[in-house]
C-alpha positions in Angstrom: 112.2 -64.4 1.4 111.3 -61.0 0.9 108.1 -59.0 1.4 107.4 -55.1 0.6 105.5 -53.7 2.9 104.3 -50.5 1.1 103.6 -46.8 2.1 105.3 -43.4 2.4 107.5 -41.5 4.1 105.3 -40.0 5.9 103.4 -43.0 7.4 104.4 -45.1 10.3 105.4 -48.6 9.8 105.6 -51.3 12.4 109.2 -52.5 13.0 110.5 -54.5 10.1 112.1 -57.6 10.8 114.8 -59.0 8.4 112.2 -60.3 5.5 110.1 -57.4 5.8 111.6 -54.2 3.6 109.7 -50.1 3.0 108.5 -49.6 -0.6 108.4 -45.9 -0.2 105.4 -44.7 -2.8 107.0 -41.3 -2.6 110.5 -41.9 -3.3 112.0 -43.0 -6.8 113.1 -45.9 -7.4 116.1 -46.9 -9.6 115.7 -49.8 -12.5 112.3 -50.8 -14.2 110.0 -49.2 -12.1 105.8 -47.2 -12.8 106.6 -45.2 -10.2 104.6 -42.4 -12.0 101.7 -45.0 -12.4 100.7 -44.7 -8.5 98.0 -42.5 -9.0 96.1 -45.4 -10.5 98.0 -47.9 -9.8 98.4 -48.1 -5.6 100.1 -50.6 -4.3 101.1 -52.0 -7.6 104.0 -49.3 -8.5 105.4 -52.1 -5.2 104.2 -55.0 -6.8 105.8 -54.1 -10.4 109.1 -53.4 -8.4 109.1 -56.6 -6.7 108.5 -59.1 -9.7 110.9 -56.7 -11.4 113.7 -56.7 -9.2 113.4 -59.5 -6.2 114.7 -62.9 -6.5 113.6 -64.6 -3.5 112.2 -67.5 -3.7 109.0 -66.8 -1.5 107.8 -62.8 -1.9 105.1 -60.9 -0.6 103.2 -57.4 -0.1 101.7 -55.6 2.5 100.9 -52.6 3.4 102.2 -50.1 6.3 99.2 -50.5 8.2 98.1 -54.5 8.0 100.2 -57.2 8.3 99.5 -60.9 7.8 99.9 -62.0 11.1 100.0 -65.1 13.7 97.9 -66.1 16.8 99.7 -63.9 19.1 98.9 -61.0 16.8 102.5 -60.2 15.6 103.7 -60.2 12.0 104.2 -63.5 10.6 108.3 -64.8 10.8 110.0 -66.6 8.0 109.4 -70.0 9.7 106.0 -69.7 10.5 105.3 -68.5 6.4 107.3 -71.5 5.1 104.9 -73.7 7.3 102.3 -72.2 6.1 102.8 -72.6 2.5 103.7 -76.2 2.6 100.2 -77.2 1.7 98.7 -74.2 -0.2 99.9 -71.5 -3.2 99.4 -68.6 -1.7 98.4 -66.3 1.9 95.6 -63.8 1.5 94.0 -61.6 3.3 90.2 -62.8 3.1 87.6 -59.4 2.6 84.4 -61.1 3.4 80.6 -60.4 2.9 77.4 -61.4 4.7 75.0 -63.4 2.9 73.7 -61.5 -0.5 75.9 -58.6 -0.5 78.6 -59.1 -2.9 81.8 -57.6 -3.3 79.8 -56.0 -6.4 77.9 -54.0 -4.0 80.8 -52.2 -2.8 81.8 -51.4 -6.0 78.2 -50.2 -6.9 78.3 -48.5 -3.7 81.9 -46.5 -3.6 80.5 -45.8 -7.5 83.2 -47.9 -9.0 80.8 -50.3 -10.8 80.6 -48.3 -13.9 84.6 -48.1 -14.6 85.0 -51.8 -13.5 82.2 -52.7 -16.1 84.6 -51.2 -18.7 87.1 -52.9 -17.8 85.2 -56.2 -17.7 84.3 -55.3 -21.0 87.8 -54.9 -22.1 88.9 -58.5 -20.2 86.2 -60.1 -23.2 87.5 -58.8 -25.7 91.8 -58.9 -25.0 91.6 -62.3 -22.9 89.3 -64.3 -23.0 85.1 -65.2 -22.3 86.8 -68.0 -19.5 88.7 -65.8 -17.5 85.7 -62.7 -18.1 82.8 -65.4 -16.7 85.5 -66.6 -13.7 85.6 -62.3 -12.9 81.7 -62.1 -12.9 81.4 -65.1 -10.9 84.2 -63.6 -8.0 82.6 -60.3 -7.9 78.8 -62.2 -7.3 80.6 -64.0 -4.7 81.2 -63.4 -1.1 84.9 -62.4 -1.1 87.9 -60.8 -2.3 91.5 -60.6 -1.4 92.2 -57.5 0.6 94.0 -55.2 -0.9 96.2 -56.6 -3.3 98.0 -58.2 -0.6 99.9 -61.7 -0.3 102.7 -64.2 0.6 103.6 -66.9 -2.3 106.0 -68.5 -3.8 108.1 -65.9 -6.4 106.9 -68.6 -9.5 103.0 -67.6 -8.4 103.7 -63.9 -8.4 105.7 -64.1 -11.7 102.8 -65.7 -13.7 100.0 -63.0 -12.5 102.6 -60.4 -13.1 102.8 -61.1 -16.6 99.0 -61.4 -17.0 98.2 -58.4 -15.0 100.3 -55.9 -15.9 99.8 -56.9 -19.8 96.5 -56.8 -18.9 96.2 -53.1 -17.1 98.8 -51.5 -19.3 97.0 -52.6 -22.3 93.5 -51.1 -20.7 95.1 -47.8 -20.1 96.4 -47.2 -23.4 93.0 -47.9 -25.0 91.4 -45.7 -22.2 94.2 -42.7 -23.9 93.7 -43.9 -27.0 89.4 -42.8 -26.7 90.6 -39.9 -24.5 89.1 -41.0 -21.4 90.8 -39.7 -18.3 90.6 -42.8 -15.6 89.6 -41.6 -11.8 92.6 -41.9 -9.6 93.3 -45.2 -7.7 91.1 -47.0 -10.2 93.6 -49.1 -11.6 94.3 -50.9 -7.7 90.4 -51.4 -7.3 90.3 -53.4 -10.5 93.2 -55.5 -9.1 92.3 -56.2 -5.9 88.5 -57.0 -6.6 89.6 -59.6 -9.5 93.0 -60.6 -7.6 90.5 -63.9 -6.0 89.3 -64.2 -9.6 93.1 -64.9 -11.4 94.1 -67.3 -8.7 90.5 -69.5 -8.7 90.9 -70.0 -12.6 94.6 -70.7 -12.3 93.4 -73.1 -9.7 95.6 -72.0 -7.1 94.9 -73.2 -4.0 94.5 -70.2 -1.0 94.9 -70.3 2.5 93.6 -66.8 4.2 95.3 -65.9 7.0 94.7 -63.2 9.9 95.7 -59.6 9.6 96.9 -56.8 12.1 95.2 -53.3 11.6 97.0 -50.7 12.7 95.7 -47.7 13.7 
């Protein structure tokens, strides 16, 4: 079991217990790596590394300021994960919304709407109208999964790696391709908004789970 809890040098991390391991944004990493995609990209230079380059048979990311945790608050053990996962796919980390305000809104909001609009646009077109209606009906819903965070079983994570990252690489070259410039952390909105939509029409069943905040 191994989980990435990602951040910088620069940023305080809880202590790390024996499953829990620093991606360091700001530090290069050795192998297949998008290190210089973090601008866009977020938390997913840690993701790409992990499907990349971990083997373990249950994986996960966090970040260095929220942890999936238990009832007494601290971060979750190997035991009490395994238990977990016994009857569901996948942890996450539910973002919820009161009663006609849809993660949309936010997008709208933060003015992220128009650039995700795009890239629904784009999901048409390269995937297909199923998984394009399954992302309209997530985003008119009343929840996503926070921050591209999870615990899952490495055969989960390695099927929505290969999607995504085809997916998000393809979108940026045919954002060069036109010459438009994308804003920075763009690429991790996009992810984590739609993250809820992938796993619904994959039919994965999701268990949310509490988080720490740390200050």
């Amino acid at each position: 079991m191994k989980i990435y809890v990602v951040g910088s040098s620069k940023n305080k991390f809880l202590p790390l217990n024996n499953i829990r391991e620093k991606f360091l944004i700001n530090q290069k990493h050795e192998g297949d790596n998008i290190d210089f995609l973090n601008p866009w990209y977020c938390e997913l230079t840690g993701l790409y590394y992990l499907w990349k380059h971990v083997d373990d048979d249950i994986v996960g990311l966090e970040h260095y300021r929220r942890y999936f945790v238990n009832q007494r608050n601290q971060p979750l053990s190997e035991n009490e994960i395994k238990d977990k996962l016994k009857d569901c796919d996948i942890l996450c980390i539910r973002a919820g919304y009161s009663f006609r305000v849809p993660p949309k809104t936010w997008l709208i909001k933060h003015n992220k709407w128009y650039d995700m609009q795009k890239f629904l646009a784009f999901i048409k077109v390269y995937s297909n109208e199923d998984y394009y209606n399954a992302c309209i009906t997530h985003l008119n819903g009343n929840w996503h999964a926070l921050g591209n965070m999870f615990i899952a079983r490495k055969e989960v994570i390695n099927d929505y790696c290969a999607f995504i990252f085809d997916l998000i690489f393809s979108y940026m070259e045919a954002e060069k391709h036109y010459g438009r410039k994308l804003p920075s952390r763009i690429i991790g909105y996009f992810t984590e908004f739609l993250f809820g939509a992938w796993l619904t029409y994959q039919h994965k069943k999701i268990k949310f789970n509490g988080m720490r905040l740390v200050r």
